[in-house]
C-alpha positions in Angstrom: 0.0 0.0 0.0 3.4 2.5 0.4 3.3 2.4 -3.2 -0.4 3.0 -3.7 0.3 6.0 -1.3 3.3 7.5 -2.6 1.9 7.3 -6.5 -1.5 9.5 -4.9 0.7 11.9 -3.4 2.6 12.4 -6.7 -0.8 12.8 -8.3 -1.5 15.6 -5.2 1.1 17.8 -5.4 1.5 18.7 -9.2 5.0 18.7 -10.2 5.3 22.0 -12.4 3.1 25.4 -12.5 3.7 28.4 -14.5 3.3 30.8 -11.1 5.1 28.9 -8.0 7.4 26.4 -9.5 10.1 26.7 -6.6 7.0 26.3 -3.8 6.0 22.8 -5.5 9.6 21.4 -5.9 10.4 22.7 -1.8 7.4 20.8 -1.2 7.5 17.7 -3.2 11.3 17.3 -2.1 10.1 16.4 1.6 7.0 15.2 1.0 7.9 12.3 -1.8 11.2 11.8 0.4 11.3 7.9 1.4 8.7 7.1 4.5 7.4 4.8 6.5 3.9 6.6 5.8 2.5 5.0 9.3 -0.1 7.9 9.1 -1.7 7.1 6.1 -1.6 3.2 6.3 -3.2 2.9 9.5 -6.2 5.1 7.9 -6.3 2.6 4.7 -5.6 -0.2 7.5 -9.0 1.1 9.6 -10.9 1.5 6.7 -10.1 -1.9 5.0 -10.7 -3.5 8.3 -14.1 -1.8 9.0 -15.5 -2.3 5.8 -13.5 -3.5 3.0 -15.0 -1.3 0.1 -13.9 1.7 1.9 -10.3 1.3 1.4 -10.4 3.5 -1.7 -12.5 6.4 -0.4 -9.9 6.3 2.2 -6.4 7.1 -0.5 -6.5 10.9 -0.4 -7.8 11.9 3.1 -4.7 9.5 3.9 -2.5 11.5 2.0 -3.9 14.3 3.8 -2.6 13.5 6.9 1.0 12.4 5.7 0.6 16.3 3.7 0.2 17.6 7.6 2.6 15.3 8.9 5.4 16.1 6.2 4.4 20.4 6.9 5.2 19.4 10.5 8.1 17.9 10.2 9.8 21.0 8.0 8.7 23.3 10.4 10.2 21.5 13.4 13.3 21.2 11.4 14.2 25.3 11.3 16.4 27.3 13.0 13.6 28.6 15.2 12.4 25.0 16.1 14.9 22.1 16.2 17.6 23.4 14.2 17.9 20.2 12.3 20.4 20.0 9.4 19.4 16.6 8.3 15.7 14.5 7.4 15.4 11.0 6.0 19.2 11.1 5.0 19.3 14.2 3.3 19.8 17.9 4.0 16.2 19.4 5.8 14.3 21.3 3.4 15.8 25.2 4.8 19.0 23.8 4.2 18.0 22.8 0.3 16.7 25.2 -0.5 16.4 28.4 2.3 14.4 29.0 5.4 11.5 31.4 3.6 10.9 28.8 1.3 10.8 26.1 3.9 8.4 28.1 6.0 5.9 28.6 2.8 6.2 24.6 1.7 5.2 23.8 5.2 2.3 26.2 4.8 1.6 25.2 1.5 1.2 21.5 2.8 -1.2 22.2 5.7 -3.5 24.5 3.5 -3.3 21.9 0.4 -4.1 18.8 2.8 -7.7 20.7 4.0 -8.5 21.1 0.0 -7.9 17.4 -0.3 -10.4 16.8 2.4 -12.8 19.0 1.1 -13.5 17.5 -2.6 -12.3 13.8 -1.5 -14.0 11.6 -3.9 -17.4 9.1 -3.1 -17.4 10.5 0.2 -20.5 12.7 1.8 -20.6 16.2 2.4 -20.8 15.0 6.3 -17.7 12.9 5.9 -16.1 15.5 4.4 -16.7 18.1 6.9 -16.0 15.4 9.9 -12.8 14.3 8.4 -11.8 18.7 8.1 -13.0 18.9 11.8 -10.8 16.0 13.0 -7.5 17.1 11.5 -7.9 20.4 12.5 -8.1 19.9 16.0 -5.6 17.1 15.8 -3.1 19.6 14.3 -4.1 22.6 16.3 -3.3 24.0 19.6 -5.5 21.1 21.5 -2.8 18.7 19.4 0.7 18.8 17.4 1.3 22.5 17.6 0.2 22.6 21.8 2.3 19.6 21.9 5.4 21.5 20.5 4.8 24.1 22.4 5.0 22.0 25.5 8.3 20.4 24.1 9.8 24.1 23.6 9.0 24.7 27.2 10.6 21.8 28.2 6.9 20.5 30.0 7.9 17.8 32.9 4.7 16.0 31.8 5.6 13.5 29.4 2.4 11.6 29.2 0.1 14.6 28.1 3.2 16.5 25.7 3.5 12.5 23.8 -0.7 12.9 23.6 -0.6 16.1 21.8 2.6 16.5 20.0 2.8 12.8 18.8 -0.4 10.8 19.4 -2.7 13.4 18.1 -2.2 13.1 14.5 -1.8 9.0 15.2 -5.3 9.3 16.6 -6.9 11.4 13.8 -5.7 8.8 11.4 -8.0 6.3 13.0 -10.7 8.1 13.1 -10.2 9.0 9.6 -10.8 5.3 8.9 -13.9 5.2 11.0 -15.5 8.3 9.7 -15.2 7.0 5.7 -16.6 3.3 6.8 -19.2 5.0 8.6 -18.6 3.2 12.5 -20.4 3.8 15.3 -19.8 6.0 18.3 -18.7 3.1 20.2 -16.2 1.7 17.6 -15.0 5.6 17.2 -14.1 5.3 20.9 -12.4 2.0 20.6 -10.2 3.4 17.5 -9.4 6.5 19.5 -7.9 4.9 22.5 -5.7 2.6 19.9 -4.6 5.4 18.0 -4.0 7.4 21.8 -1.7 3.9 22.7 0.1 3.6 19.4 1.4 7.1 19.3 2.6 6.9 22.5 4.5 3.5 22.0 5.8 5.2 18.9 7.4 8.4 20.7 8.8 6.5 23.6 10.4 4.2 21.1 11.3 7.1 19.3 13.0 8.7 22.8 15.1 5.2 23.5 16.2 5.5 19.7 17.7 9.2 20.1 18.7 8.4 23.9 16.7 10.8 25.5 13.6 9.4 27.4 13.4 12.0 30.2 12.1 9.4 32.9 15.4 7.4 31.8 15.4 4.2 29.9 14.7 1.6 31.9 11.2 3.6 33.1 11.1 3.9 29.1 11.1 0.1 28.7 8.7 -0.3 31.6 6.4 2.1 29.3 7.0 0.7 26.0 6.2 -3.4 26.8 2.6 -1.7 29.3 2.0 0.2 26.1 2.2 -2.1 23.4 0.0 -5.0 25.8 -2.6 -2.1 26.1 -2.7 -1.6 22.4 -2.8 -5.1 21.7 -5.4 -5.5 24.1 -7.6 -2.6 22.4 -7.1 -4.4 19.1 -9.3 -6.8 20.6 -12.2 -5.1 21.2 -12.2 -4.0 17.3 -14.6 -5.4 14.7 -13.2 -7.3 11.6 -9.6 -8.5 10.8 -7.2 -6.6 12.8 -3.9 -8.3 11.8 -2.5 -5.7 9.6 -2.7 -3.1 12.6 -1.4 -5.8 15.0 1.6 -5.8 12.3 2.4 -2.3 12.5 2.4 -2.2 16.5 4.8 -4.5 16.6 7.1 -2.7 13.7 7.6 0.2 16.0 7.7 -1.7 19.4 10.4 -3.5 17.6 12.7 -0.5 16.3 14.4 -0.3 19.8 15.8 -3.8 19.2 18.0 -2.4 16.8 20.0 -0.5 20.0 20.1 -3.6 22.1 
């Protein structure tokens, strides 16, 4: 499904314009940069799961999210953020290209994702405007950019800056896949607390990785195996095959094996 993903978001993002040529190239050079795309296939994984025919409806509001993720992760990577020289194995997008441009790709991405959502194909006007409402508090103050706020200001609790900063988004794209196959409140709960679980597994493997778990890293092992049996656990409650989200749980509890 990478593939399936990447070929959409090449379809997204058009490649040349007669009017902002250098804004689609700064974009397209981090957004089409190699990814895991964990965003976007657990959407197409919820939808599938859920209902099978929704799979398709799901492709762009996927690619949505991975747009919001991608503007994210060039605006953490400037001078006034992170100060990150290096994304995915090459220079960050400021250091490409230059820090104005960076700043407008990133904009550029955010705005363009909530146009995707609006005209997504086969879906209702309801889904449409349920999906807009999601992301946008998912990526707002209540989520990523409160959640980087709280990691500029060095916040001592760890548990709510992971929720915003990291498990927001991871949340949003579950519910994406509940909101296109149409689930119930209940099962929009359920998918809500896995996607709450999985983000946080995924950050505190992504502190052991970098070596800098604040609570230190044996507490961060204590918090990775209690949150991958929680997720696991969740799973369970879910109508419908869960395997291929069960597979990606255990991709990212795995990545710390790699420092062991």
């Amino acid at each position: 499904m990478i593939d399936l993903i990447n070929q959409e978001l090449e379809k997204l993002i058009p490649a040349s314009s007669p009017h902002y040529q250098t804004l689609l190239e700064g974009a397209r050079y981090s957004l089409l940069a190699p990814g895991k795309r964990m965003r976007p296939l657990l959407t197409l994984y919820t939808a599938e799961m859920l209902q099978k025919k929704s799979a398709k409806k799901a492709l762009q509001p996927a690619c949505a999210l991975e747009m919001v993720h991608c503007y994210s992760l060039i605006h953490d990577d400037l001078p006034c953020m992170d100060d990150d020289d290096m994304r995915r194995g090459r220079p960050t997008l400021h250091k490409a290209y230059n820090e104005g441009l960076a700043v407008l790709a990133g904009d550029y991405l955010l705005t363009r994702a909530f146009q995707v959502l609006a005209v997504a194909p086969e879906l209702t006007p309801e889904q449409q405007i349920s999906l807009i409402k999601t992301l946008s508090s998912a990526a707002s103050a209540e989520g990523m950019i409160g959640g980087q706020v709280m990691d500029i200001e060095k916040s001592s609790d760890v548990g709510e800056l992971h929720q915003r900063k990291t498990a927001a988004l991871f949340r949003c794209a579950l519910e994406f896949g509940g909101v296109i196959a149409g689930a119930s409140i209940a099962i929009q709960a359920k998918l809500a607390l896995f996607g709450n679980q999985f983000g946080e597994l995924f950050q505190v493997v992504d502190d052991i990785l970098d070596g800098d778990h604040p609570l230190g890293e044996e507490k961060a092992y204590e918090m990775l195996h209690a949150l991958e049996a929680s997720a696991l656990e969740t799973l369970e409650a879910l109508p419908g095959d869960t395997s291929r989200l069960r597979e990606l749980t255990a991709l990212v509890s795995e990545q710390h094996q790699s420092t062991t």
